[in-house]
Steps between C-alpha positions, in 0.01 A plus 500: 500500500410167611164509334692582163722235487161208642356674182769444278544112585146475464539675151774277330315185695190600297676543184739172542197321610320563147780291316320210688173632306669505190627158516128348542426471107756158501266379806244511262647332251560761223831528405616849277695482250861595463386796273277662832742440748762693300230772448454537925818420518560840338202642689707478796808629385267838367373524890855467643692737226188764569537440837839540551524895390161594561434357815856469648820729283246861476396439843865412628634850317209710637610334862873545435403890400335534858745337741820537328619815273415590143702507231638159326471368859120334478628323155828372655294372802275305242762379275709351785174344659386334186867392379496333924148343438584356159851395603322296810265328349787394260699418789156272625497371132859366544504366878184307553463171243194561305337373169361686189219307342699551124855550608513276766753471809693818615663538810779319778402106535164522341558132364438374899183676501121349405433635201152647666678735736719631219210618352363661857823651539510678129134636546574599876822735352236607262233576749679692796548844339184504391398462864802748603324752291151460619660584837663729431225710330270468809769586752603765258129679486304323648161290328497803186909380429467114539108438322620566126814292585296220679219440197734535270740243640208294577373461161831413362486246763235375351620367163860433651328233776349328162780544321731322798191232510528397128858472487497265835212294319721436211787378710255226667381635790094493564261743481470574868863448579544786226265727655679460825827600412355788277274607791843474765731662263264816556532491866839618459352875389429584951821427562617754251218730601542486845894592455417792297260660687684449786809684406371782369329566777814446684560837357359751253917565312452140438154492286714617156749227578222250580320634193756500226626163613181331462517659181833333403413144633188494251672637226722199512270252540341667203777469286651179605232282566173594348550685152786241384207218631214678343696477156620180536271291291476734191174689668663826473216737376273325727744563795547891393155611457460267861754719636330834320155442683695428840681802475166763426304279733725556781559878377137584545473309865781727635377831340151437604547299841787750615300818410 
């Protein structure tokens, strides 16, 4: 049990640490345009949304089917899980002063705040279910559940670190001071990943909770952060067919990495 949950901090630290290694293109002085970031941008939506129900909702019904009773009970189990997860990272959304790089400041007495930590604290909301899920998925089976889920978060970490980098060049900030606050706000993913793992292994009638819930904060962060963000600039087609390669991408991972 321990090992599981060592192996599932180590899993979302892995794939929180590659925002870090995303960010490094704005070290080097090459700066993408608006056009590419809203086409990874979209990329990581594809790997959450594919994520979410292949990787999380099937597995949370087939684990509601074995611990609880058939019937409509699995789906009710889900639904209520993933209405909880969405409704708390709302909740997260609404409590904590953050920033949104287009929108700008949301949240109670964000005005008092540097305008550097609103932006950790909007990409840190952003970041934690992804962890939650990685942890999940190795306390849930072990390195067969949390692999697919771990790349594929990963590599959407990638383009979101650079993404997160740009947008902090623009508002003044240097090119290192950038990378460091893109490379931090991944650091947030072990926390997530060490809570997950840890309560599922807590016990086994949890994993569907833990599952579906993961499920539910993505899906929010999905649809209220990234896909409004990724069509923000009038990239849209270059944001959807983003999103369609993250999607089959992170489809193939968990079919052939969870065989």
């Amino acid at each position: 049990m321990e090992n599981t949950v060592v192996v599932g901090f180590l899993g979302s630290l892995i794939a929180g640490s590659l925002t870090a290694v995303g960010a490094v293109p704005v070290l080097l002085g090459k700066t993408p345009d608006r056009g590419f970031r809203d086409l990874a941008l979209g990329f990581a939506a594809g790997v959450m949304l594919a994520a979410s129900f292949f990787s999380l909702i099937i597995p949370a019904l087939d684990a509601a089917e074995e611990y609880y009773a058939g019937g409509a009970v699995p789906a009710a189990i889900a639904c209520i899980a993933i209405l909880v997860g969405m409704g708390a990272i709302a909740l997260l959304n609404e409590r904590l002063p953050h920033e949104h790089f287009q929108q700008g400041r949301e949240g109670p007495e964000a005005a008092s705040l540097r305008r550097v930590w609103l932006f950790v604290f909007a990409i840190a909301i952003h970041n934690f279910p992804e962890g939650l899920a990685v942890g999940v998925g190795f306390g849930a089976n072990g390195i067969s559940g949390g692999m697919p889920l771990a790349i594929g978060i990963g590599l959407q970490n990638m383009p979101e670190g650079l993404a997160v980098a740009v947008a902090l060049m623009g508002e003044g900030y240097s090119k290192w001071r950038s990378w460091s606050i893109a490379a931090l706000t991944g650091l947030i993913e072990p926390v997530g990943g060490l809570l997950g793992a840890s309560v599922v292994n807590v016990s086994q009638a949890l994993l569907p909770w833990g599952l579906a819930f993961s499920a539910g904060a993505m899906l929010y962060v999905i649809s209220h952060e990234i896909i409004p963000e990724s069509h923000r600039s009038g990239h849209q087609k270059k944001a959807t067919f983003g999103l369609a390669m993250g999607l089959v991408i992170m489809l193939f991972l968990d079919v052939w990495l969870g065989a």
